[in-house]
C-alpha positions in Angstrom: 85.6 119.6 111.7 87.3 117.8 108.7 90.7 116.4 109.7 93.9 118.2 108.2 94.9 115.8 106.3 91.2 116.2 104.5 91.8 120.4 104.5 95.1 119.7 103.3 93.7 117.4 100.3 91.2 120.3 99.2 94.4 122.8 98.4 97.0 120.8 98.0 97.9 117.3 95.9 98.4 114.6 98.7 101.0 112.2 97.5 102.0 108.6 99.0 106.0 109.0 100.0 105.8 105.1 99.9 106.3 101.6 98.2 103.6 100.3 100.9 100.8 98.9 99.0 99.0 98.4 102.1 99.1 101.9 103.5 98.6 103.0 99.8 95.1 101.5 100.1 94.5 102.5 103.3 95.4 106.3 102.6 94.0 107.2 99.4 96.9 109.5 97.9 96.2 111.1 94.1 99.8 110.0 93.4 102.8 107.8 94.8 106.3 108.0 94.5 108.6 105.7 95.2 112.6 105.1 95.1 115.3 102.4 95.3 115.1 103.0 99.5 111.7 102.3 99.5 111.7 99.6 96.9 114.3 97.8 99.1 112.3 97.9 101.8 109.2 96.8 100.1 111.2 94.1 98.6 111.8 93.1 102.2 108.5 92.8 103.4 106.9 89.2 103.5 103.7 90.4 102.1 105.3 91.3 98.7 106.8 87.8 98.1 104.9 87.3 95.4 105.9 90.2 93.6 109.3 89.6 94.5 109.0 86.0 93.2 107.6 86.8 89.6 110.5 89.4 88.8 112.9 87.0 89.9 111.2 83.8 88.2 111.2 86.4 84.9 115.3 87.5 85.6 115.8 83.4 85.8 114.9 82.9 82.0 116.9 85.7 80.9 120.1 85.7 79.1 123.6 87.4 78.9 125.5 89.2 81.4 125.4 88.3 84.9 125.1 91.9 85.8 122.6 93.0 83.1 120.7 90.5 84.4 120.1 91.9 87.9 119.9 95.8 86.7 117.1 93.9 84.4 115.5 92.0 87.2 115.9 95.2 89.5 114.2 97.3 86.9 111.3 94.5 86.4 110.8 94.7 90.2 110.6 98.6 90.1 108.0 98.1 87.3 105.8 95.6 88.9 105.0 97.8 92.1 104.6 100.4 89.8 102.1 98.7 88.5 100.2 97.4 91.5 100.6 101.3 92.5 99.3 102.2 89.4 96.2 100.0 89.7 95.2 101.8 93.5 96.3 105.8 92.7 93.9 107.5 90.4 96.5 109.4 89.5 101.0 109.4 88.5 103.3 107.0 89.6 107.1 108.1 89.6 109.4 105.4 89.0 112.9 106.2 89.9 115.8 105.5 86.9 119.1 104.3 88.6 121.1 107.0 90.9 124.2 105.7 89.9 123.2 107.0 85.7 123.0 110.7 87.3 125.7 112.1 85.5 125.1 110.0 82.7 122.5 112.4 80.2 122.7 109.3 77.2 122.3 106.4 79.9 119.7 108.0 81.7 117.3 108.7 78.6 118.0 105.1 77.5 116.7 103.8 81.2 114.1 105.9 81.2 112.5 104.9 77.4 113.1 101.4 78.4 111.5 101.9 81.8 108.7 103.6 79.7 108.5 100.8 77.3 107.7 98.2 80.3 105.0 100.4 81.8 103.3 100.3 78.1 104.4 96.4 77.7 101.5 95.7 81.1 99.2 98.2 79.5 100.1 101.7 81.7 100.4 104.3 79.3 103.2 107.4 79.8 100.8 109.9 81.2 100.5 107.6 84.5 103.9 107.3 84.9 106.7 110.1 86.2 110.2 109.1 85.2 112.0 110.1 88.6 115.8 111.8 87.5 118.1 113.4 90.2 118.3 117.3 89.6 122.3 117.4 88.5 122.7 119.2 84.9 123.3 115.9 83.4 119.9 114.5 84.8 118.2 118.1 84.0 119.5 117.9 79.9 117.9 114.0 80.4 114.8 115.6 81.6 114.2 118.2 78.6 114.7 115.9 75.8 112.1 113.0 77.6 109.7 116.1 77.7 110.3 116.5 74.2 109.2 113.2 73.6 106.0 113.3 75.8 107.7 111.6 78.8 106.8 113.7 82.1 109.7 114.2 84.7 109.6 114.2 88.2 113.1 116.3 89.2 114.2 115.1 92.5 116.7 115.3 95.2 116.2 119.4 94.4 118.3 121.7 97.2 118.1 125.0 95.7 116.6 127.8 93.3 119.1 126.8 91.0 118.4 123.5 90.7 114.7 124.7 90.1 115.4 127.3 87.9 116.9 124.5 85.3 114.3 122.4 85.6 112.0 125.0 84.8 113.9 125.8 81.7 114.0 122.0 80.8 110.0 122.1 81.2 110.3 119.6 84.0 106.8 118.1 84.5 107.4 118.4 88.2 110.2 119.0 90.7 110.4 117.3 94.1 112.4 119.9 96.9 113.2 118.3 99.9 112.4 120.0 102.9 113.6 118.0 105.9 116.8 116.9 104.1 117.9 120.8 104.1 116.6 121.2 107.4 118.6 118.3 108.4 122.0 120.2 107.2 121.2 123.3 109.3 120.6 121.7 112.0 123.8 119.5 111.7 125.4 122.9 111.3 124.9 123.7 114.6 121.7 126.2 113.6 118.6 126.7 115.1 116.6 125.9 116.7 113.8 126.3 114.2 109.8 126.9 113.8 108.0 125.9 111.3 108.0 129.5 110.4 111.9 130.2 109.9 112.4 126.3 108.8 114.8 127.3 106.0 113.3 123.6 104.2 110.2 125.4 104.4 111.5 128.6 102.8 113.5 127.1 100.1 110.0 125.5 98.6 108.2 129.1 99.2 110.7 130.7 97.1 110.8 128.0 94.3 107.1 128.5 94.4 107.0 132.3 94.5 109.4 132.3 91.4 107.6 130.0 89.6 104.3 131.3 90.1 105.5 135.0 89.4 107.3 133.9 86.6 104.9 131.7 84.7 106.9 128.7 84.9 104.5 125.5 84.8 107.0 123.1 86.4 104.6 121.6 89.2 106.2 122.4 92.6 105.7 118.8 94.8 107.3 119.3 98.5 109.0 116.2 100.0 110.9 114.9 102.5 108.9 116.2 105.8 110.2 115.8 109.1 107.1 116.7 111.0 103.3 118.0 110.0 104.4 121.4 111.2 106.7 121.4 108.2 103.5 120.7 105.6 101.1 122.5 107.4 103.7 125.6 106.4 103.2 124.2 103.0 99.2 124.0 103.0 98.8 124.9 99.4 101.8 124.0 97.9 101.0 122.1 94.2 101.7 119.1 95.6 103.0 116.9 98.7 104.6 113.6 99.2 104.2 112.5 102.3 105.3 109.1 104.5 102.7 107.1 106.1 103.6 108.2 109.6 102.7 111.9 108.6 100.0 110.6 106.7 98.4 109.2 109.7 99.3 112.4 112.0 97.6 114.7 109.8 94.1 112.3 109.6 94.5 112.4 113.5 94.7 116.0 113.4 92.1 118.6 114.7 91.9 122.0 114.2 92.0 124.8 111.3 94.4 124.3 108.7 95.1 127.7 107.2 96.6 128.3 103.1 99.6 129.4 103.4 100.7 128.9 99.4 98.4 130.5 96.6 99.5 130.6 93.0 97.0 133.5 92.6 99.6 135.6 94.9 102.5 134.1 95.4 105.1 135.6 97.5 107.5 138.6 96.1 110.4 136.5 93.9 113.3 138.6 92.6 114.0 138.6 88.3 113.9 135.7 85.9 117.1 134.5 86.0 119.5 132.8 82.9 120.8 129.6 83.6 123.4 127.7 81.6 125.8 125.0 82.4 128.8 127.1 83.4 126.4 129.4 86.5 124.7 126.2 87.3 127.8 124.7 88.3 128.8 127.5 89.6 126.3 128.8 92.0 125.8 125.1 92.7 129.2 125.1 93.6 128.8 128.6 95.7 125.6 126.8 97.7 127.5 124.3 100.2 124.2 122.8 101.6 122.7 122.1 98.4 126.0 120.5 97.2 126.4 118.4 99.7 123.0 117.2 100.4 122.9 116.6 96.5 125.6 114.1 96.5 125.0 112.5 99.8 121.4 112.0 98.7 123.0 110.1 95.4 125.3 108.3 97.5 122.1 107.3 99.6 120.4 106.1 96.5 123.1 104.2 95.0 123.9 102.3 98.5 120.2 101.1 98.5 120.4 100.6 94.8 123.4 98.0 95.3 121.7 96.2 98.4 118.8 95.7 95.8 121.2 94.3 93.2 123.1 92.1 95.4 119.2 90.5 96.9 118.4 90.0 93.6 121.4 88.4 92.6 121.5 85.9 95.6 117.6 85.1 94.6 118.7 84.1 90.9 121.6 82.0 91.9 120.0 80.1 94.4 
């Protein structure tokens, strides 16, 4: 019998939640996503010195600002695994534009056209690339004018239908929910425990994917941030999944019969299209405690990373 990981692949996207070229190669995801966590720890790895070394040889013979010169050197380093990710994934790599620009609509468009611009400067066009915006309004208003201009969207640290529901209306390529993260919150509530059945992670993506499939909305539903395979085996049938390596390898180990449990031909029951403007998205963001909260600590998470980046790549270029 085929592994689960290969059932999963036959209904489902398999994405690579990783900046590990190694275990890129070794797994052979469709796509890879990657963020300022992961390129830090990439960065960090011996085997990538290279890489490391070119972006910081190119950040030496630049000029101006000290601290333009590290976001530039950061944003070269982000590039250049893109690329090498680029050149093993048949398919999208999402690059990540800076978590500290996500209530910043006019800075974020400019990071992501320049971010753009280098992928096309090495020869990758825009429709290999997914420029990766957290799913505040600001970032969401970023998102529909880049789709305007042909640049795809990946929507991510998404916690609720509302955030979806925008994203939708902002034609968001794709939107990235994050399962274990909510799971995470419940559980710190004192909830629980939970199956992969009541996993309220789980539920949040069913419903996002109900609604859109019901609704018509072509905004590509990609589940992240799994905790364990019981969480994406829930999901079998999702559009897509980004999964870590760990997973990865649990699910090629796996025996047994991996049911659908997502079809966009009969999605789940999803209540009305709902109207979404700035003042109810702040507002029933503001009424949904979890998704608040896991929204700004997964910022605060990004930006922390982000800064450890910088200040490596600033030590590298004074030395």
């Amino acid at each position: 019998m085929p592994s689960k990981l290969d059932q999963l692949r036959t209904m489902t996207v398999v994405v690579a939640d990783t900046g590990d070229l190694e275990a890129v190669r070794r797994l052979h995801p469709v796509d890879c996503t990657t963020n300022p966590t992961l390129i830090l720890k990439a960065v960090e790895t011996p085997a990538y010195a290279a890489l490391v070394d070119e972006a910081i040889a190119w950040g030496g013979r630049q000029s101006g600002a000290r601290e333009a010169v590290v976001a530039a050197t950061c944003d070269r380093l982000a590039v250049t695994f893109g690329a090498e990710l680029a050149g093993i994934v048949p398919g999208r790599v999402s690059t990540e534009v800076d978590a500290d620009l996500s209530f910043d609509t006019t800075a974020t468009l400019e990071k992501a056209r320049a971010l753009i611009a280098a992928y096309e400067a090495r020869g990758i066009g825009r429709d290999r690339i997914l420029i990766k915006i957290a799913s505040t309004w600001e970032g969401i208003q970023a998102a529909k004018v880049l789709q305007s201009e042909g640049i795809d969207c990946n929507l991510t640290l998404l916690f609720s239908l509302v955030q979806a529901v925008a994203c939708g209306d902002a034609k968001a390529f794709l939107i990235s929910p994050f399962v274990g993260r909510i799971l995470d919150w419940y559980v710190k509530a004192g909830q629980g425990p939970y199956t992969a059945e009541t996993d309220p992670g789980v539920l949040s993506v069913r419903a996002i994917h109900a609604y859109y499939k019901t609704h018509g909305v072509g905004t590509v539903v990609m589940g992240a941030s799994f905790r364990n395979i019981g969480e994406i085996e829930a999901l079998a049938g999702c559009d897509r999944l980004t999964i870590g390596p760990g997973l990865l390898d649990e699910l090629a180990a796996a025996q047994g019969d991996l049911p659908r449990r997502l079809d966009p031909a009969r999605p789940s029951e999803a209540g009305p299209r709902l109207t979404i403007d700035e003042k109810s998205f702040r507002f029933l963001m503001n009424e949904d405690a979890m998704a608040t909260e896991k929204l700004a600590e997964g910022i605060r998470g990004f930006v922390k990373d982000l800064r450890a980046l910088r200040a490596l790549v600033a030590k590298r270029l004074a030395a």
